[in-house]
N, C-alpha and C positions, 0 to 999 in steps of 0.2 A: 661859456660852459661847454664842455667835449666829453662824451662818453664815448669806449668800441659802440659800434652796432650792434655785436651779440648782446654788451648788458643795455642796450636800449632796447633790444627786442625783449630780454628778458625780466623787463621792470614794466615794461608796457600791454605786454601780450601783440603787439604789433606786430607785422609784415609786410614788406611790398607785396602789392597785389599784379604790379607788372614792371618788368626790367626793360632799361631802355641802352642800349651799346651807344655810347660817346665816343668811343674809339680806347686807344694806348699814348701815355703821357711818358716823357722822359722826361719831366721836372721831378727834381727829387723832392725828399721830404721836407728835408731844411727850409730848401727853397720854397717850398709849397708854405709852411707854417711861417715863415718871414713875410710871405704875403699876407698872410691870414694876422699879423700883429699888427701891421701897418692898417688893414681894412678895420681893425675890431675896435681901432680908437681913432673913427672920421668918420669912414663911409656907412662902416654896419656896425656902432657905436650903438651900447643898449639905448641909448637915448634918441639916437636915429632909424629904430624900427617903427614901424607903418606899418598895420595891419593888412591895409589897400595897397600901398604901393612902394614901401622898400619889408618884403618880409623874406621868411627863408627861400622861399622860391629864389629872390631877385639873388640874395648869398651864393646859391645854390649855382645859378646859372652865371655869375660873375666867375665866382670860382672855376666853372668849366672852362669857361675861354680866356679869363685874364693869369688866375692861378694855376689854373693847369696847363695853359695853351691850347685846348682841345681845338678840334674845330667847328663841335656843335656843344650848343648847351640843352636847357628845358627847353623845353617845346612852346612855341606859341602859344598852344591852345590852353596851357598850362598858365602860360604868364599872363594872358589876354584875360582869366577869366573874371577876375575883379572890377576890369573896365568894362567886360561884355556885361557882367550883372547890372555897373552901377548906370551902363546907359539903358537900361529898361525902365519902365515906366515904376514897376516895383520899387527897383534900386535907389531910383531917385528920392524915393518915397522913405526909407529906411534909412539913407545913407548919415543920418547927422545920427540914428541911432545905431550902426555901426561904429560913428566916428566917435562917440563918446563911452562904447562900449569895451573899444579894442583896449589891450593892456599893453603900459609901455615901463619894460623893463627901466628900474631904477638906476641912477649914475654912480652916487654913490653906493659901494660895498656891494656893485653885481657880481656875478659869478663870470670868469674871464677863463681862458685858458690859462693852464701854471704859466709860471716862467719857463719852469722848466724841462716844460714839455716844447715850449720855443722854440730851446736851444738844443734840441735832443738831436745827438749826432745822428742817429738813423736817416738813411732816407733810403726813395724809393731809386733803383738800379738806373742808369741811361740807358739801358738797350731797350728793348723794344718786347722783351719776355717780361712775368711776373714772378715774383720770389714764392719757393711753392713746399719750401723746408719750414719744418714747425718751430725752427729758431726764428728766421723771417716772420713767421706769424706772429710769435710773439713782440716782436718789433713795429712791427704793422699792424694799428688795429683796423685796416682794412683788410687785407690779406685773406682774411679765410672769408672772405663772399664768395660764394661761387660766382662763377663766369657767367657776364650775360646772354645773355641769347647769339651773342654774334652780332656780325655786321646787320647793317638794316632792309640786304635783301634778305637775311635767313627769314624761315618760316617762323612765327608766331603765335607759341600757344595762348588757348585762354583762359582769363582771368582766374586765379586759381579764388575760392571762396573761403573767405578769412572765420572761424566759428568766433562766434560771440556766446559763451556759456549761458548769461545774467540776461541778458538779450534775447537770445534764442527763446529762452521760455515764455516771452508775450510776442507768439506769433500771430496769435489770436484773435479777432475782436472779444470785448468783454459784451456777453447778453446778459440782460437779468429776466428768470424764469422763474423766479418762485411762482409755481400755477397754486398755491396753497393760498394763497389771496385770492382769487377768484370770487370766494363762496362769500368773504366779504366784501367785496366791494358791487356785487350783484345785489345783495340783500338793501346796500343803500342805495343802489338805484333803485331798486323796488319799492323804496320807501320816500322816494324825493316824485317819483311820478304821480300823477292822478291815472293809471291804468286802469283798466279793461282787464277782465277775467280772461281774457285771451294772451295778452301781452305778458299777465303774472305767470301763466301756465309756459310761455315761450321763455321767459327771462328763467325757470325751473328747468326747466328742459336743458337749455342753452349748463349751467349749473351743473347740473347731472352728468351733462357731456366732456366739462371740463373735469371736473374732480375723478372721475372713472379712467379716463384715458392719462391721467398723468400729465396729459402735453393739452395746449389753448387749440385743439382741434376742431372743426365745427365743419358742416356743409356751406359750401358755398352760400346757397339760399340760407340757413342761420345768421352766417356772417352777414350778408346785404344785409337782413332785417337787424341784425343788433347793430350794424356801425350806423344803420338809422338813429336808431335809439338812443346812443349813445353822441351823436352831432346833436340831436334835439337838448340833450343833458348841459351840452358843453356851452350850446348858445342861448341857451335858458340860463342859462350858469349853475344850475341845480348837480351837484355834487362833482363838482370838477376834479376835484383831487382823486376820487375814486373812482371815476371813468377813464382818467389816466392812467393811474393803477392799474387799471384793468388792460386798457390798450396796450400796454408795452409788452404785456402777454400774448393777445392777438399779435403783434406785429413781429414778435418772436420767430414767429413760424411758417407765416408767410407766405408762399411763394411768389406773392403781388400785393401791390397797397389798396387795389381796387376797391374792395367792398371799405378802408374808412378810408380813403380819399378824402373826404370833405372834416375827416376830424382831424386828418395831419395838414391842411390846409389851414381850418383854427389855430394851429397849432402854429405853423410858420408865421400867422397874422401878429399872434401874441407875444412871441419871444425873436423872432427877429424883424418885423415893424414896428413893434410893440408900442399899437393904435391902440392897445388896451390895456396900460401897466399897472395894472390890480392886481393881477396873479398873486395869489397867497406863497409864501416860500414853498410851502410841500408840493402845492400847486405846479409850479415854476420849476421846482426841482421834478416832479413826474414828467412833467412835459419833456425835459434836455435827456430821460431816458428811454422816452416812444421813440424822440428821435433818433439818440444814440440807440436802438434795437433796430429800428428802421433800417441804418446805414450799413450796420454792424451783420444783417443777415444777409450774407452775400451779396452787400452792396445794394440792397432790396430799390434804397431809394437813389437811381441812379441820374437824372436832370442834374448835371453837374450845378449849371447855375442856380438852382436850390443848394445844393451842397458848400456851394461858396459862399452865397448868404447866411446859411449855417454858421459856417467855421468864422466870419465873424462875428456872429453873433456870442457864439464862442470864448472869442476874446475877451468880446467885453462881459460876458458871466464871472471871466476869471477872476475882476474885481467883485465879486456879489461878497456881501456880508456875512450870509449863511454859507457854511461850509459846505451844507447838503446839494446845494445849487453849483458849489465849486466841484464839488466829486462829481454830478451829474453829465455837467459841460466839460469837463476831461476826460470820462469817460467816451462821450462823444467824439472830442479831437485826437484819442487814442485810435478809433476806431475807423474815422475817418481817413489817418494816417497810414492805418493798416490796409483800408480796401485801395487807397491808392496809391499803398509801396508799389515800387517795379522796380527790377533791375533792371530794364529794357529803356530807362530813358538816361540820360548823364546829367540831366539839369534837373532844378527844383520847379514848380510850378509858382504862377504869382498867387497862389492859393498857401502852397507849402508854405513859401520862405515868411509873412507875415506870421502864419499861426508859431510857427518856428522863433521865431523872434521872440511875440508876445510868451512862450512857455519857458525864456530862459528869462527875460528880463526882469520878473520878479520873482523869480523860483526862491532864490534867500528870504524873501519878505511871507511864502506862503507859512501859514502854521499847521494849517494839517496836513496829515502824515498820508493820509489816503489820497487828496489833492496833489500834492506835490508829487507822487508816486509816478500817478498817472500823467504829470504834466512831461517826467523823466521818461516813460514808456513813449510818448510821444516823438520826442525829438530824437529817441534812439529810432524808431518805424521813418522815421523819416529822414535821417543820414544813413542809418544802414536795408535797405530794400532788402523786401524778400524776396529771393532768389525761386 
């Protein structure tokens, strides 16, 4: 299959993000595409692509030096990077769901280059200039590239930043703040305690503070006393679902986990040891959005290796039954994704590339519309970093 480049950019929305000078070819056209008939039915035959280790890159770089005669092709670091992954402990780990993942172009009735575009008398001049008349262009559906950078001492701008429209718009982690729950889920813990006239008067207070101010604000000394209150709730098991509720509000706002430490610790016990697997679904689903607000408020909860225990735990919510537990734990790996986009690193982490995995491998099979959404937000936060 061949299209120009212009309508490959213009069907894709694509662009290089950086140009590399290989140098100047005096193999014509003819002769360039008579190579490329002989490679398209042997070497680089749709039946002979490998996602790992004969794909366009390998095309790419043959063509530089065998078709073109150049006398560099891709880069190393370029060609290396499928054997650099698959010797990581990660890689290893992934690699038979890579190998049964990749797609290999069908034999019969694939899409080829015409014939006769084969046999097209155009080609490209022997001297050592390029064709730079808008007849030439149209002959050449290379021709209008601009020029690369120059040889490989010239200087090197950087990375020019490609927009993603549909993308751009979930830069964000997702919180959930509805502080409009509050007033219920205080009232049931009001009601599941054997409290003290001091405690109901604190748990009013605490109430008053929230609904007034709009946002889960409290004094420090509030917050210690109620994320007491609220670990006593949790390991009582007395109204679990709405102390959860409730916490995902507290942990909104944040600027530390300190004062409930001990209920996002329950919390990690539950859903990723889960030495306790009673959790009610509503349950189960509040818990994966304390944590998804946790992670989600600038990164609040930053012990990577909690974070990594998370994100598999993650995974495997992906399969839960209730949808509400699916949205809650995508939610999560969205956010996740988000605090630890960078453009500052060139690799995935052995954190990314599993979560990465697990949200495309069943993405067909998900049925909800909210789940799957968020499973897409994801794997875009995590190929494309934010800048």
């Amino acid at each position: 299959q061949s299209e120009s480049p212009a309508m490959f950019r213009q069907m894709t929305g694509m662009a290089p993000i950086q140009t590399i000078y290989l140098g100047r070819t005096t193999v014509s056209r003819s002769e360039f595409e008579t190579w490329c008939s002989h490679q398209m039915v042997s070497r680089f035959s749709p039946d002979a692509y490998d996602l790992l280790h004969n794909n366009c890159n390998s095309f790419a770089h043959a063509a530089a030096l065998e078709g073109l005669r150049l006398s560099q092709g891709v880069p190393d670091w370029i060609l290396q990077t499928p054997q650099r992954f698959l010797s990581s402990p990660m890689g290893q780990m992934v690699r038979p769901m890579l190998e049964q993942m990749q797609l290999r172009a069908p034999v019969n009735g694939a899409h080829s280059i015409p014939t006769e575009t084969l046999s097209a008398p155009n080609s490209f001049p022997a001297s050592s200039s390029m064709p730079t008349t808008s007849s030439n262009h149209a002959a050449n559906p290379w021709a209008h590239l601009e020029d690369g950078p120059g040889p490989p001492n010239a200087p090197k701008s950087a990375p020019k930043q490609i927009p993603h429209p549909l993308l751009d718009t979930f830069a964000k982690p997702l919180l959930s703040k509805d502080i409009k729950t509050a007033p219920l889920c205080l009232n049931k813990i009001r009601e599941v305690l054997n409290q003290d006239q001091d405690t109901t008067h604190f748990l009013q207070t605490c109430q008053s503070a929230l609904t007034s101010n709009g946002k889960a604000i409290l004094t420090l000394e509030q917050e210690s006393r109620l994320g007491q209150i609220l670990h006593i709730c949790l390991v009582e098991k007395k109204a679990v679902t709405f102390v959860l509720m409730l916490l995902r509000l507290l942990v909104a706002e944040r600027e530390s986990l300190c004062p409930y430490q001990e209920c996002l610790e329950w919390i990690y016990v539950n859903i990723v040891k889960e030495e306790q697997p009673t959790l009610s679904t509503p349950a189960k689903t509040m818990a994966w959005l304390v944590v998804s607000n946790a992670i989600g408020n600038e990164g609040l909860w930053k012990e990577e290796s909690v974070q990594d225990d998370l994100v598999q735990a993650s995974v495997r919510a992906m399969s839960d039954e209730a949808n509400t537990v699916r949205q809650a734990s995508t939610a999560f790996s969205y956010n996740f994704a988000v605090v630890r986009s960078s453009a500052d690193s060139a690799f995935l982490s052995d954190t990314q590339v599993p979560l990465l995995c697990a949200c495309l491998e069943t993405l067909v099979d998900e049925t909800d519309d909210t789940a799957r959404l968020r499973r897409l937000m994801t794997v875009g936060r995590i190929l494309v970093p934010l800048y």
